[in-house]
PDB file of N, CA, C and O in Angstrom:
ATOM      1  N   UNK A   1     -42.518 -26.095   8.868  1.00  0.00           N
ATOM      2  CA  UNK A   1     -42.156 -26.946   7.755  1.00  0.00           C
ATOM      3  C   UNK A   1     -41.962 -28.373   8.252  1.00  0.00           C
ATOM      4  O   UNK A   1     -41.349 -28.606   9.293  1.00  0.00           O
ATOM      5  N   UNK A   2     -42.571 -29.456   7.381  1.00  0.00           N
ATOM      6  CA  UNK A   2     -42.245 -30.550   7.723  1.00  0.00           C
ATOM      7  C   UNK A   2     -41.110 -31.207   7.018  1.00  0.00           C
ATOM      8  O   UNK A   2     -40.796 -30.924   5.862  1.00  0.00           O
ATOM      9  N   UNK A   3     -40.296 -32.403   8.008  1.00  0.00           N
ATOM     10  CA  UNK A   3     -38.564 -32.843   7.266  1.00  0.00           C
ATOM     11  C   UNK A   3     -39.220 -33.875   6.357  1.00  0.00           C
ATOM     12  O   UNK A   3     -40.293 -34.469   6.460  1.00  0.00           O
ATOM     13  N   UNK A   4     -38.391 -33.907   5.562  1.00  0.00           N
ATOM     14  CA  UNK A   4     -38.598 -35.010   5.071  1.00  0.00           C
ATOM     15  C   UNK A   4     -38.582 -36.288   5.095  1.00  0.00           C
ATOM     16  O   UNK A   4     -37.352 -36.283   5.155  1.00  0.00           O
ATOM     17  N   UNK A   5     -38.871 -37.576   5.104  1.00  0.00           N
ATOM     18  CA  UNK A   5     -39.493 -38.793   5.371  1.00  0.00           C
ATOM     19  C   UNK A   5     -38.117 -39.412   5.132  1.00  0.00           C
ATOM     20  O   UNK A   5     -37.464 -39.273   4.098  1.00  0.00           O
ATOM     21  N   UNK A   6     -37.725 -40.167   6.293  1.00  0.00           N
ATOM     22  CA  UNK A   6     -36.202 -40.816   6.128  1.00  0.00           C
ATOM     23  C   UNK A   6     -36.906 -42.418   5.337  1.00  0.00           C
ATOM     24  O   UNK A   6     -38.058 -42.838   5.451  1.00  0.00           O
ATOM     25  N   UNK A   7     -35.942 -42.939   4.686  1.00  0.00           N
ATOM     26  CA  UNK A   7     -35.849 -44.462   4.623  1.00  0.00           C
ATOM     27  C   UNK A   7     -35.266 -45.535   6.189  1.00  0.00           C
ATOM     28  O   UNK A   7     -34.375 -45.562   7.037  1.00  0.00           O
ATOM     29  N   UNK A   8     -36.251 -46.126   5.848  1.00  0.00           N
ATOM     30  CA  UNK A   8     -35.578 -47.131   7.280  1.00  0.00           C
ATOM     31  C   UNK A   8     -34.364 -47.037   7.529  1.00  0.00           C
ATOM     32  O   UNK A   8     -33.848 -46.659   8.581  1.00  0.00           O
ATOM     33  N   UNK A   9     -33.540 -47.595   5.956  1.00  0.00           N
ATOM     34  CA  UNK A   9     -32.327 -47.738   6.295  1.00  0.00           C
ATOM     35  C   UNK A   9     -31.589 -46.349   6.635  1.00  0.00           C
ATOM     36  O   UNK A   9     -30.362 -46.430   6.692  1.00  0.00           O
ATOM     37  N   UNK A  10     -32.058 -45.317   6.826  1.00  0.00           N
ATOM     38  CA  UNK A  10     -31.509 -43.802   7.013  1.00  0.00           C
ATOM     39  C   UNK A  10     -31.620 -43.866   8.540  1.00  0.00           C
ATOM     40  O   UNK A  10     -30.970 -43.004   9.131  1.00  0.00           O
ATOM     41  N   UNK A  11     -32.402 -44.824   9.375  1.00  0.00           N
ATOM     42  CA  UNK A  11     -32.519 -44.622  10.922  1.00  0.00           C
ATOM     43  C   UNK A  11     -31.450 -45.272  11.567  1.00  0.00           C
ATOM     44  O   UNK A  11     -30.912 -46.278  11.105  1.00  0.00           O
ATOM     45  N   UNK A  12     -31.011 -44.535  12.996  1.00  0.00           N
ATOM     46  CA  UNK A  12     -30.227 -45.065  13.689  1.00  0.00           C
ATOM     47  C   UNK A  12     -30.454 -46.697  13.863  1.00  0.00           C
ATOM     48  O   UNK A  12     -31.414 -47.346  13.446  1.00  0.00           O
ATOM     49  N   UNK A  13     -29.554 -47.074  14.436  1.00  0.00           N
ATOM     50  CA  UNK A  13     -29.510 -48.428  14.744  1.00  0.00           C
ATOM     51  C   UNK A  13     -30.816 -48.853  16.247  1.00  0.00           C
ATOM     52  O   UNK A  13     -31.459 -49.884  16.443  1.00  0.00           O
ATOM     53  N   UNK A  14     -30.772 -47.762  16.910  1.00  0.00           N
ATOM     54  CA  UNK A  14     -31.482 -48.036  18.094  1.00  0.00           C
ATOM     55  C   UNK A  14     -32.955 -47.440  17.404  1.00  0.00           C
ATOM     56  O   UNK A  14     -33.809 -48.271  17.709  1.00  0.00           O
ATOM     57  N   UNK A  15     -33.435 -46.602  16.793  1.00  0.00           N
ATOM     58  CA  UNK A  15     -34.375 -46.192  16.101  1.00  0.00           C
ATOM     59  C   UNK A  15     -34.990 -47.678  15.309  1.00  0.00           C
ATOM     60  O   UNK A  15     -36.064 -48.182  15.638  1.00  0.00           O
ATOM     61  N   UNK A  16     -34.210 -48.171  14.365  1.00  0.00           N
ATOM     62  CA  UNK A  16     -34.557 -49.842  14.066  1.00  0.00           C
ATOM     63  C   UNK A  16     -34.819 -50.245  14.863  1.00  0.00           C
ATOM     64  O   UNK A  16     -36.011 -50.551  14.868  1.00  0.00           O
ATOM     65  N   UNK A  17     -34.132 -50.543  15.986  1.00  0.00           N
ATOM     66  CA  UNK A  17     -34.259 -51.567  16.873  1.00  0.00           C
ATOM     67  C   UNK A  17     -36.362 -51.289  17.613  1.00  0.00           C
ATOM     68  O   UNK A  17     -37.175 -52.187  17.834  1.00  0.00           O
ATOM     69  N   UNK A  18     -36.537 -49.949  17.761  1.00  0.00           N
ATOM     70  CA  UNK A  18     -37.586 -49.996  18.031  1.00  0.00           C
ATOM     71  C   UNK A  18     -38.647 -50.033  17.215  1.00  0.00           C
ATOM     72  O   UNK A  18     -39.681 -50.471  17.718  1.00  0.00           O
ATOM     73  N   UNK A  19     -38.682 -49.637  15.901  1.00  0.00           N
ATOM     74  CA  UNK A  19     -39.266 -50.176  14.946  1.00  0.00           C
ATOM     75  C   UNK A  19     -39.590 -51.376  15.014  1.00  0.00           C
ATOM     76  O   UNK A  19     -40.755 -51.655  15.300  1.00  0.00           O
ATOM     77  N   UNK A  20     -38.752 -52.267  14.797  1.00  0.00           N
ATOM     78  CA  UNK A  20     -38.874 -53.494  14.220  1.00  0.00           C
ATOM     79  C   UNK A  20     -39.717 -54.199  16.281  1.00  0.00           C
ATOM     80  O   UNK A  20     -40.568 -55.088  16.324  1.00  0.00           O
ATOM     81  N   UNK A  21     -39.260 -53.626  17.350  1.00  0.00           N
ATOM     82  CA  UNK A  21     -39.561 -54.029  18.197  1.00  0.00           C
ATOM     83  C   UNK A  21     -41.523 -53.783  18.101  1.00  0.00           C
ATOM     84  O   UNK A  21     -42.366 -54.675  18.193  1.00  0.00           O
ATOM     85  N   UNK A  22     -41.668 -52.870  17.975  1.00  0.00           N
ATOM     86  CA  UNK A  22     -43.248 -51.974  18.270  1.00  0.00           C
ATOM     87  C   UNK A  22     -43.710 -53.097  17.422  1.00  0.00           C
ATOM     88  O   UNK A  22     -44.579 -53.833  17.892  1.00  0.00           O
ATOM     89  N   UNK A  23     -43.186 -53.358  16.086  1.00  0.00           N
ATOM     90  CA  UNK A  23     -43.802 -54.418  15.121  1.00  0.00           C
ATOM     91  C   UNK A  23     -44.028 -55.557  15.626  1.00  0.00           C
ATOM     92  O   UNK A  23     -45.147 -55.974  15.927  1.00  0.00           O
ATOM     93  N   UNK A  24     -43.043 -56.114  15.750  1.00  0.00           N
ATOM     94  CA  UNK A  24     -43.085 -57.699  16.808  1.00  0.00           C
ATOM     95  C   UNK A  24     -44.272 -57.373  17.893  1.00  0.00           C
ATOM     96  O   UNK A  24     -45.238 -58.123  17.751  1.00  0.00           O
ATOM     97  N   UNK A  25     -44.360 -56.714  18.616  1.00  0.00           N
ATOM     98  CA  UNK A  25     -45.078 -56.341  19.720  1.00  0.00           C
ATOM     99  C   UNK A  25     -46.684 -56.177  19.110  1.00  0.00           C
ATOM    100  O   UNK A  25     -47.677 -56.361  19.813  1.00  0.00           O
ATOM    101  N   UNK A  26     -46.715 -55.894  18.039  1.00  0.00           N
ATOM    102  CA  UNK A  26     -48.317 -55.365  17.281  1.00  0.00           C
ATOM    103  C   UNK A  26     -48.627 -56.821  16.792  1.00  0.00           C
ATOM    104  O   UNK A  26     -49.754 -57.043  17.234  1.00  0.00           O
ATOM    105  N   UNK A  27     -48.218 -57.875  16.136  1.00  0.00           N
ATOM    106  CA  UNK A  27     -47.923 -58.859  15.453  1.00  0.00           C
ATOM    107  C   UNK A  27     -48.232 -59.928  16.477  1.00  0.00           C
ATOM    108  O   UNK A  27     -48.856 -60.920  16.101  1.00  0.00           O
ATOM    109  N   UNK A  28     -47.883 -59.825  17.635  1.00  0.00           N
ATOM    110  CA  UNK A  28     -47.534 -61.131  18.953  1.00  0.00           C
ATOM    111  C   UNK A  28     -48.965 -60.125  19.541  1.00  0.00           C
ATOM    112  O   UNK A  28     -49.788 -60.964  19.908  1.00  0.00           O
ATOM    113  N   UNK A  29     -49.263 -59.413  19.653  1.00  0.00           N
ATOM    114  CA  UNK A  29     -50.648 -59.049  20.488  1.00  0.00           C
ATOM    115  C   UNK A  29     -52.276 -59.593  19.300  1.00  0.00           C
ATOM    116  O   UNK A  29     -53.429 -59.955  19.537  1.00  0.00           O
ATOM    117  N   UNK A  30     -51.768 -59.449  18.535  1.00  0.00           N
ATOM    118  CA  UNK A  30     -52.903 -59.613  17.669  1.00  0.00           C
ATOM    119  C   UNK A  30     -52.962 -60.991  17.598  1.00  0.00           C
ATOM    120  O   UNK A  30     -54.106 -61.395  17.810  1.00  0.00           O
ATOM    121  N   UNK A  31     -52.251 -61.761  17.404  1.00  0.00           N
ATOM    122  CA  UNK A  31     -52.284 -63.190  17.078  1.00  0.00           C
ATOM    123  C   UNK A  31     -52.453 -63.675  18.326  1.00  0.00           C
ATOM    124  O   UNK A  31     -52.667 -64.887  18.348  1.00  0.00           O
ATOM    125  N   UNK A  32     -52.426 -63.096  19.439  1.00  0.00           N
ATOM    126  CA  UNK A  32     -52.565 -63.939  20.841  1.00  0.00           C
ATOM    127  C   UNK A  32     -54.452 -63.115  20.931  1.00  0.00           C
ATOM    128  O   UNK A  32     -55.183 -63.528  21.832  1.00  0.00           O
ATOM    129  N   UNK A  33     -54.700 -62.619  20.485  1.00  0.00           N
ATOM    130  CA  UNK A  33     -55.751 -62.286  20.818  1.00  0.00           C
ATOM    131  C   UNK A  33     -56.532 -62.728  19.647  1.00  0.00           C
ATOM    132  O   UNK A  33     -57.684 -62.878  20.054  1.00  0.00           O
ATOM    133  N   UNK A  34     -56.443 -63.100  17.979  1.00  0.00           N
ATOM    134  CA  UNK A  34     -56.895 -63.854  17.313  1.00  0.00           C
ATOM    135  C   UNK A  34     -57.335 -65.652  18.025  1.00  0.00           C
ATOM    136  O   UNK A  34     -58.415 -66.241  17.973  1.00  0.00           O
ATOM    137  N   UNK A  35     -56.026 -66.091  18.632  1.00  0.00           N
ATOM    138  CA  UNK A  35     -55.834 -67.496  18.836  1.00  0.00           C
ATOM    139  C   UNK A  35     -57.141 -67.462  20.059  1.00  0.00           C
ATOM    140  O   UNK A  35     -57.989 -68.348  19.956  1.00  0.00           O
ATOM    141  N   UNK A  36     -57.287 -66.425  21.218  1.00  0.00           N
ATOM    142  CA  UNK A  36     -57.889 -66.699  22.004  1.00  0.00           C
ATOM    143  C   UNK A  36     -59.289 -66.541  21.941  1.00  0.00           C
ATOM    144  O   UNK A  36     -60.192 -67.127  22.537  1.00  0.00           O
ATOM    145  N   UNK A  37     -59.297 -65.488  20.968  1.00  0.00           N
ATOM    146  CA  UNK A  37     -60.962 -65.375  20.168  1.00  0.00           C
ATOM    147  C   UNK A  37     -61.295 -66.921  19.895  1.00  0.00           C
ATOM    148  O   UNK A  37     -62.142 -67.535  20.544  1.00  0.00           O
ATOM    149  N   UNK A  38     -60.564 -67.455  18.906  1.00  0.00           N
ATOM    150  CA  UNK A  38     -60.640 -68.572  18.573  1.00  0.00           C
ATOM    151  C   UNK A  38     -61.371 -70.094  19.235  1.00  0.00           C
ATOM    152  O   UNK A  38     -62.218 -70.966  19.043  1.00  0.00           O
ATOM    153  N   UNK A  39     -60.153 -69.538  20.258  1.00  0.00           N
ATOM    154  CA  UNK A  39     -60.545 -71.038  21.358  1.00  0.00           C
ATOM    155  C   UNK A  39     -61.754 -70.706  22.851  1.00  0.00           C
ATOM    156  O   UNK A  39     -61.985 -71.296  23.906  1.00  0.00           O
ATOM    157  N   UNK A  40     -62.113 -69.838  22.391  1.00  0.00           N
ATOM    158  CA  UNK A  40     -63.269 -69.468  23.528  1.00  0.00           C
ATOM    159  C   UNK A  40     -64.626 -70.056  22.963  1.00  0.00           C
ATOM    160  O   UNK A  40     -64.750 -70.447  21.802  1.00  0.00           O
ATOM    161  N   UNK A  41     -65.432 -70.070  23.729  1.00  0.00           N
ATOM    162  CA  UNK A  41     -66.602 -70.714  23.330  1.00  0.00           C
ATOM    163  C   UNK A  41     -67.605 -69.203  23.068  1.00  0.00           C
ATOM    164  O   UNK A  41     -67.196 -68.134  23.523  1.00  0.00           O
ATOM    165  N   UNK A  42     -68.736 -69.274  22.405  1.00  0.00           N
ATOM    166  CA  UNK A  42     -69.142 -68.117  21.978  1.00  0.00           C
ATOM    167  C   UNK A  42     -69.736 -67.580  23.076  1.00  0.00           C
ATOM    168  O   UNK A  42     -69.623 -66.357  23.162  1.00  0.00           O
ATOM    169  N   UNK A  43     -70.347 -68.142  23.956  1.00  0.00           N
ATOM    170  CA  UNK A  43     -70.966 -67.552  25.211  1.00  0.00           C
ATOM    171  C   UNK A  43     -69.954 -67.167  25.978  1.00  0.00           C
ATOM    172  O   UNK A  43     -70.404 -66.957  27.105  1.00  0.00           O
ATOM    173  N   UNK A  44     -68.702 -66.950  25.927  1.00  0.00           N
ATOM    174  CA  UNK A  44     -67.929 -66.268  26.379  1.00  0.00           C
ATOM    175  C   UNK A  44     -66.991 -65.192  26.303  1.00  0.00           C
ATOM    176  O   UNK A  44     -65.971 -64.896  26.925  1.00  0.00           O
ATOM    177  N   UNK A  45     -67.724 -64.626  25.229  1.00  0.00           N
ATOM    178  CA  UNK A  45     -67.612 -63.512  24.615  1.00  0.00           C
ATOM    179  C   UNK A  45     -68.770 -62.692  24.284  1.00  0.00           C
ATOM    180  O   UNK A  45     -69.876 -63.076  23.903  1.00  0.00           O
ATOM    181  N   UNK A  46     -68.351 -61.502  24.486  1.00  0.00           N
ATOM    182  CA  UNK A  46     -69.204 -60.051  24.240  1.00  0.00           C
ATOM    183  C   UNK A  46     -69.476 -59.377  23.144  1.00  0.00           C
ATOM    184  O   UNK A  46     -69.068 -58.298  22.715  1.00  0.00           O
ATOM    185  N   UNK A  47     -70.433 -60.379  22.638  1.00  0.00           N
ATOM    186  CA  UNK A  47     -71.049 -59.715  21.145  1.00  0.00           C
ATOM    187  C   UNK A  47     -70.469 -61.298  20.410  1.00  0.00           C
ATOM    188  O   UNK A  47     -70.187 -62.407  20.865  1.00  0.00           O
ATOM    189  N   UNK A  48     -70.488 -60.722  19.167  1.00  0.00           N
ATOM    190  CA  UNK A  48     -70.661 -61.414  18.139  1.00  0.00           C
ATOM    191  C   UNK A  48     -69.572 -61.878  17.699  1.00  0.00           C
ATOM    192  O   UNK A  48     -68.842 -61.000  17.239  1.00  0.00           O
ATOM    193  N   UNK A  49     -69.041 -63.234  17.640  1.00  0.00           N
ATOM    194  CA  UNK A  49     -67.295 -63.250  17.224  1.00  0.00           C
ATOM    195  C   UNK A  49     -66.295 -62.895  16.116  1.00  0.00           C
ATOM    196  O   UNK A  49     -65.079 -62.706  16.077  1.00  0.00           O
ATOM    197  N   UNK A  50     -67.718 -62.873  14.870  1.00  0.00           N
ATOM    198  CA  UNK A  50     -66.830 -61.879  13.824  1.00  0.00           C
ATOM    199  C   UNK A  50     -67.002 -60.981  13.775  1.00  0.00           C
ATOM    200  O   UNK A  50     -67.036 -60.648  12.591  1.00  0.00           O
ATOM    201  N   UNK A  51     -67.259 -59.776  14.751  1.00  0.00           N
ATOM    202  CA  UNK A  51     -67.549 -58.701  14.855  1.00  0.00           C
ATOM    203  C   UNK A  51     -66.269 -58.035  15.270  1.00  0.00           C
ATOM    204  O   UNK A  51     -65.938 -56.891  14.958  1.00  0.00           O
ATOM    205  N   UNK A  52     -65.232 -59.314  16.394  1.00  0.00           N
ATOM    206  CA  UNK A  52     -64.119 -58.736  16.940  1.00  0.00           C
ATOM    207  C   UNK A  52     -62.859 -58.762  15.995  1.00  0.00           C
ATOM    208  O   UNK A  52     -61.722 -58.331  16.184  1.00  0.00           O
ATOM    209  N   UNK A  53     -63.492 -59.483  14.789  1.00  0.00           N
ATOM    210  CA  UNK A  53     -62.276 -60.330  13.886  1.00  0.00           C
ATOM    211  C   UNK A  53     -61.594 -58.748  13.240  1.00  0.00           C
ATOM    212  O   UNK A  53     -60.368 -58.642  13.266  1.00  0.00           O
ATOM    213  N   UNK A  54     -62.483 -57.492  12.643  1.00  0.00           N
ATOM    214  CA  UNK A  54     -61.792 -56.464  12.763  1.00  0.00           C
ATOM    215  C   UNK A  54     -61.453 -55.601  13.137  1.00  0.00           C
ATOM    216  O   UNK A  54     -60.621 -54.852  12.626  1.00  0.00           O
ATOM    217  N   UNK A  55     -62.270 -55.421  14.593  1.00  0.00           N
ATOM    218  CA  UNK A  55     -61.493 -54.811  15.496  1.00  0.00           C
ATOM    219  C   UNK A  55     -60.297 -54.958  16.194  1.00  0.00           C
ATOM    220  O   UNK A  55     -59.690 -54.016  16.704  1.00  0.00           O
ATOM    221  N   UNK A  56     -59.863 -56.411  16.232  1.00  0.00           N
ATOM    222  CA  UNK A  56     -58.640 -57.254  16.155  1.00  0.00           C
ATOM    223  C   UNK A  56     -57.277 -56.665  15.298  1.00  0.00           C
ATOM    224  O   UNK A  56     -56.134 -56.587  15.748  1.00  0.00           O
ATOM    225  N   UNK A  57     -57.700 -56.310  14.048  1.00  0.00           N
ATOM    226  CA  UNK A  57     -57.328 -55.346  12.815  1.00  0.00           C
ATOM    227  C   UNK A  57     -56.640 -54.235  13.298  1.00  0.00           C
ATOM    228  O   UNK A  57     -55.460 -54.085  12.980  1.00  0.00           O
ATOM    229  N   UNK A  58     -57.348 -53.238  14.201  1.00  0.00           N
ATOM    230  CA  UNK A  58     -56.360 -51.726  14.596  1.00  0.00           C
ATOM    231  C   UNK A  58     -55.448 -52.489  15.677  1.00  0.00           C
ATOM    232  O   UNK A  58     -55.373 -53.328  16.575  1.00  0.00           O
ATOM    233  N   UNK A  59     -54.699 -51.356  14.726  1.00  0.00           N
ATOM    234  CA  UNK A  59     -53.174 -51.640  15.418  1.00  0.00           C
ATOM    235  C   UNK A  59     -53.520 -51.369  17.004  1.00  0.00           C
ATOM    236  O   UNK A  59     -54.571 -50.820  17.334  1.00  0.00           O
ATOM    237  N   UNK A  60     -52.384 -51.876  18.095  1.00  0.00           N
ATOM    238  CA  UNK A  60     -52.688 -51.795  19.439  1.00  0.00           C
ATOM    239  C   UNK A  60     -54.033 -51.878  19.846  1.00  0.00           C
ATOM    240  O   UNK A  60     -54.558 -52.771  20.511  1.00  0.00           O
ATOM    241  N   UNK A  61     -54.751 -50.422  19.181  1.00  0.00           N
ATOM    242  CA  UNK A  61     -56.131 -50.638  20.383  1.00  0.00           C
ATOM    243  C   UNK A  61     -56.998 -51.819  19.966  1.00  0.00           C
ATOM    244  O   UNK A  61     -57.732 -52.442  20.733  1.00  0.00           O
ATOM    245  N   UNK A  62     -56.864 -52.017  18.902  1.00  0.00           N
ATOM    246  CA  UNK A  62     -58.026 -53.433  18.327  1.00  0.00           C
ATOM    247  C   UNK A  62     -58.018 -54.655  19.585  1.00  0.00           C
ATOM    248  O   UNK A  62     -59.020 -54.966  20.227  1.00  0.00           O
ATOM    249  N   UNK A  63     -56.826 -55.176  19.740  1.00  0.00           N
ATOM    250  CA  UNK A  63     -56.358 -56.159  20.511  1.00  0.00           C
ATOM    251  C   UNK A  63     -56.832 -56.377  21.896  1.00  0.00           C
ATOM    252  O   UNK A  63     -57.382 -57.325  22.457  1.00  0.00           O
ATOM    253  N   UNK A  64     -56.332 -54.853  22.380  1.00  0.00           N
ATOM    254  CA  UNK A  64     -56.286 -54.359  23.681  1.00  0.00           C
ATOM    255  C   UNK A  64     -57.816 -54.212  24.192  1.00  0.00           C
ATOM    256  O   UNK A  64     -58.293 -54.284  25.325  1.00  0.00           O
ATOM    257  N   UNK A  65     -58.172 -54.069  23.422  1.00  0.00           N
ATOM    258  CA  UNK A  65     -59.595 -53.595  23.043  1.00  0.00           C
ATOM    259  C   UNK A  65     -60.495 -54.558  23.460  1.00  0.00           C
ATOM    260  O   UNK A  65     -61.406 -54.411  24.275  1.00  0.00           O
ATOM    261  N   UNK A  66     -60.011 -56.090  22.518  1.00  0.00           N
ATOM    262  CA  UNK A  66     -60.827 -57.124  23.036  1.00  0.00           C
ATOM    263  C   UNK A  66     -60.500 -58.031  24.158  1.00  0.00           C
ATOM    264  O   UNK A  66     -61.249 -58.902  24.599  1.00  0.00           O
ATOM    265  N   UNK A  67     -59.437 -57.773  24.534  1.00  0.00           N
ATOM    266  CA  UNK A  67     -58.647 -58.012  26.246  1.00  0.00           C
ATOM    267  C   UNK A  67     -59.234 -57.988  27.284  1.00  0.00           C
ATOM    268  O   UNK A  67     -59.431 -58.819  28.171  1.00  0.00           O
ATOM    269  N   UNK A  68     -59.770 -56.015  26.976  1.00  0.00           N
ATOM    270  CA  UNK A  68     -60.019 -55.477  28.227  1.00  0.00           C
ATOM    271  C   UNK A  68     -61.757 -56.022  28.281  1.00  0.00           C
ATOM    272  O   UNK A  68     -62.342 -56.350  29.313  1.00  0.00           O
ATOM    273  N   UNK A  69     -62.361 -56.007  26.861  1.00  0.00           N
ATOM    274  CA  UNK A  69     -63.938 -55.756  26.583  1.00  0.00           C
ATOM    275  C   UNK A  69     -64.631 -56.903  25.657  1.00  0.00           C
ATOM    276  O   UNK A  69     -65.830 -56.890  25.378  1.00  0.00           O
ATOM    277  N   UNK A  70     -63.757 -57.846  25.241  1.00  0.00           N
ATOM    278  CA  UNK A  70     -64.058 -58.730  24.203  1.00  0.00           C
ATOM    279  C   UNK A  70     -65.026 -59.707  25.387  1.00  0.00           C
ATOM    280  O   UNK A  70     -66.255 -59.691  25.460  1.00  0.00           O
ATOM    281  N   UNK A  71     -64.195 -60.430  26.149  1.00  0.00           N
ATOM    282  CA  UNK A  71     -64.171 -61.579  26.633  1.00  0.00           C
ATOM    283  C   UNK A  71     -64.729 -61.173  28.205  1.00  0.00           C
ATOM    284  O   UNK A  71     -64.420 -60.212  28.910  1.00  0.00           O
ATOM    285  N   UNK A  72     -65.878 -62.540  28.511  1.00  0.00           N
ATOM    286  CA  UNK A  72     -66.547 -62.167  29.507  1.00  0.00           C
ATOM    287  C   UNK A  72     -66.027 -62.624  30.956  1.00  0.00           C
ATOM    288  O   UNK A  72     -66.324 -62.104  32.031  1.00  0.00           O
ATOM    289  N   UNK A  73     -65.032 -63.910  30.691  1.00  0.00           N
ATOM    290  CA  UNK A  73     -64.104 -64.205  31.895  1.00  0.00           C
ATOM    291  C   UNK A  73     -62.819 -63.414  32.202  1.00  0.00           C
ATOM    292  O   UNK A  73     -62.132 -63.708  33.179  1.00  0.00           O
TER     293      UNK A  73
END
């Protein structure tokens, strides 16, 4: 059987705390990897640049994704 689905405000205090942390953390990876898409020149990147704009989109791996595989320097 599955429990039932708490409300945020039903989670511990340290349970928030990582919530809201994982968020910040998804939020600050994407936008550092939007900004750097951005300011790269296109020959320095792997493939096509709006191609990464939604892979950018999944949570964690999108980002990570174009980190490890986006960018050719």
């Amino acid at each position: 059987m599955s429990r039932p689905k708490r409300k945020f405000s039903e989670l511990s205090t340290p349970a928030k705390v990582g919530v809201v942390a994982a968020g910040v953390g998804q939020v600050t990876l994407a936008v550092l990897a939007f900004t750097d898409l951005a300011g790269r020149p296109k020959e320095e990147i792997n493939g096509p640049k709006p191609a990464w704009i939604p892979v950018i989109l999944v949570n964690w791996f999108g980002p990570i994704t174009y980190f490890l595989f986006g960018r050719k320097n």
